[in-house]
C-alpha positions, 0 to 999 in steps of 0.5 A: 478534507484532512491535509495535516500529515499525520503522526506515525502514532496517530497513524497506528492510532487510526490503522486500530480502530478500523480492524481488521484490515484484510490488505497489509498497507504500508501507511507511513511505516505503519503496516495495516495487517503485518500478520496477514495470514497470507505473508505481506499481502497484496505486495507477495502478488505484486511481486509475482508479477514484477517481471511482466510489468514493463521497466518503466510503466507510468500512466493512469490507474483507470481512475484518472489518478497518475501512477507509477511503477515504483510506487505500487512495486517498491 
């Protein structure tokens, strides 16, 4: 398992070498698909579906992995 941060350069190092990217990730400032042919995709869904998500959501994915609203919905 890899536990060194990466570089924002090895990060785009990385992001390249496995295009194309269908979703436009934010990676440590890196976007995977910044000319996403559907805008800034999945983030225009999200947005669309901000105002029905409850102010202060926190739980679990499903997965078991701890989320938070603010992390998915900037």
């Amino acid at each position: 398992m890899h536990t060194q941060a990466l570089s924002p350069a090895e990060i785009q190092q990385r992001v390249q070498e496995l295009e194309p990217w269908f979703h436009n990730l934010n990676l440590g400032g890196v976007r995977t698909a910044p000319d996403h042919f559907l805008g800034d995709y999945p983030m225009v869904k999200f947005q669309g579906i901000r105002p029905c998500a409850a102010a202060g959501y926190a739980g679990e994915d499903g997965a078991g992995h701890r989320v938070q609203r603010g992390l998915l919905l900037p």
